[in-house]
C-alpha positions in Angstrom: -46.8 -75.1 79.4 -45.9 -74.3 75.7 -42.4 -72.6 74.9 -42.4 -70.2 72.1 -39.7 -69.4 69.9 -38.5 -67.5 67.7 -36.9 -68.2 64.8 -34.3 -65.5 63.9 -34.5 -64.4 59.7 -32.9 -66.1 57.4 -30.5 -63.7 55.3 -31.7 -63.4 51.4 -30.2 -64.6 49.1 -27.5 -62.8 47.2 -28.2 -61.1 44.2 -27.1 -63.2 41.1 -24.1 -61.4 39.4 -24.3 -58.7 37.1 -24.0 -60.7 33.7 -27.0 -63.0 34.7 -29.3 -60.0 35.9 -30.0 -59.6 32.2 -29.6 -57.0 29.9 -30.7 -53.2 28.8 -31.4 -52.3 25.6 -32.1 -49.0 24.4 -33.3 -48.4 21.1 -32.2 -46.3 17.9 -35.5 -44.2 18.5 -34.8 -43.4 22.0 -31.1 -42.2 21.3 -32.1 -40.0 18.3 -34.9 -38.4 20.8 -32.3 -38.0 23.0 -29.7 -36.8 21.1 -32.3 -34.2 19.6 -33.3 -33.1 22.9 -29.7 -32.5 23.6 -28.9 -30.5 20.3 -31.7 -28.1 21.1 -30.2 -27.3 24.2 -27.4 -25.3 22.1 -28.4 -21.7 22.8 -27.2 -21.3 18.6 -29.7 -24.1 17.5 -32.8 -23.3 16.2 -34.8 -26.6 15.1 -33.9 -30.7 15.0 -35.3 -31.4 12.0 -36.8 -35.4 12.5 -38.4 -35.7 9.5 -37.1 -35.8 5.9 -36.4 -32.6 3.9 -36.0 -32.4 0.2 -32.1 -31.9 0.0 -31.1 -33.5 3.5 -31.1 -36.9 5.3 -33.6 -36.6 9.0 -31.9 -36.8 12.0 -31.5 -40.2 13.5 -29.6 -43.1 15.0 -28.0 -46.6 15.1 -26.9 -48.2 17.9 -25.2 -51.7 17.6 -22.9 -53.5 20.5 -22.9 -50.4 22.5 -21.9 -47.6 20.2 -24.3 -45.7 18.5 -24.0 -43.2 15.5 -26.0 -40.3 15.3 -27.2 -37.7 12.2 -28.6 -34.8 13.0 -30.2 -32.2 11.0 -30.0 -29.0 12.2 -31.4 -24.9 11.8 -29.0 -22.2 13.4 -29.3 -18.8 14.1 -28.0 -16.2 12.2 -25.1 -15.2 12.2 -23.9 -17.7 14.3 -20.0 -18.9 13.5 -21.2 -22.9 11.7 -17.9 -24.3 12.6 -17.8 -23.1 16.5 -21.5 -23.9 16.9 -20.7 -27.5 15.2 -18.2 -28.1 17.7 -19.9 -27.2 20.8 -23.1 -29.0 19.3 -21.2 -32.0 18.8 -19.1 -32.2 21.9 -22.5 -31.5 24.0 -24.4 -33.9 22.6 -22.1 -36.6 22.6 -21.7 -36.1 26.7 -24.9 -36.3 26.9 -25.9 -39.3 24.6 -23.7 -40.9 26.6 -24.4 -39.8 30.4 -28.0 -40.7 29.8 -27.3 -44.2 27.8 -24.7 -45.3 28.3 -23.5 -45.9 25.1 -20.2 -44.3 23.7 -20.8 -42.0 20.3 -19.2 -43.4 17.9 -20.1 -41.0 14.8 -22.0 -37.6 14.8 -22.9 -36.3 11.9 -24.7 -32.8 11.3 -26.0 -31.1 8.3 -27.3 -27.2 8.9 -29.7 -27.1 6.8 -31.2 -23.5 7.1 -30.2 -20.4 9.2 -32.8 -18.5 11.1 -34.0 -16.2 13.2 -31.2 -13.8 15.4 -28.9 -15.1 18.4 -30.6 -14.8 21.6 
């Protein structure tokens, strides 16, 4: 007569601890997408420029040791208020660089570079 039986499972083993799990990096062209993405969510922006214009710099970003600084380039409706719409742009954007990333904002710049069409 043969016995069978069962052995009962072994636990796995424990996850090694965060620090040794490796690491996440995010790149400066996926922060300046994202931080584009976010600025055109303003209901007063009209455009993110990401390529160069004549008289301004094209939006983008640098992130080093978790910080990143952003520039972005920017068409606004007319006749928006600049200063209001560069706070709210700023203040949005920097939430949400930094809910999606992780990374805290260390420097936003924006140039408005043209006004256009009328508030929605």
């Amino acid at each position: 007569m043969t016995v069978l039986s069962t052995v009962p499972a072994q636990r796995p083993a424990p996850p090694p601890a965060p620090e040794l799990r490796g690491r996440t990096e995010i790149s400066d062209r996926v922060v300046t997408k994202i931080a584009c993405m976010a600025a055109r969510e303003v209901p007063e922006v009209r455009d993110v420029q990401l390529r160069t214009l004549p008289w301004a710099r094209p939006s983008g970003g640098e992130v080093h040791k978790g910080q990143t600084t952003l520039r972005l380039s920017v068409s606004v409706a007319y006749p928006a208020p600049l200063h209001a719409v560069a706070a709210r742009l700023r203040e949005h954007v920097t939430r949400r660089v930094a809910a999606q990333t992780g990374l805290n904002v260390a420097r936003l710049d924006i140039t408005m570079t043209d006004l256009g069409g009328d508030l929605p």
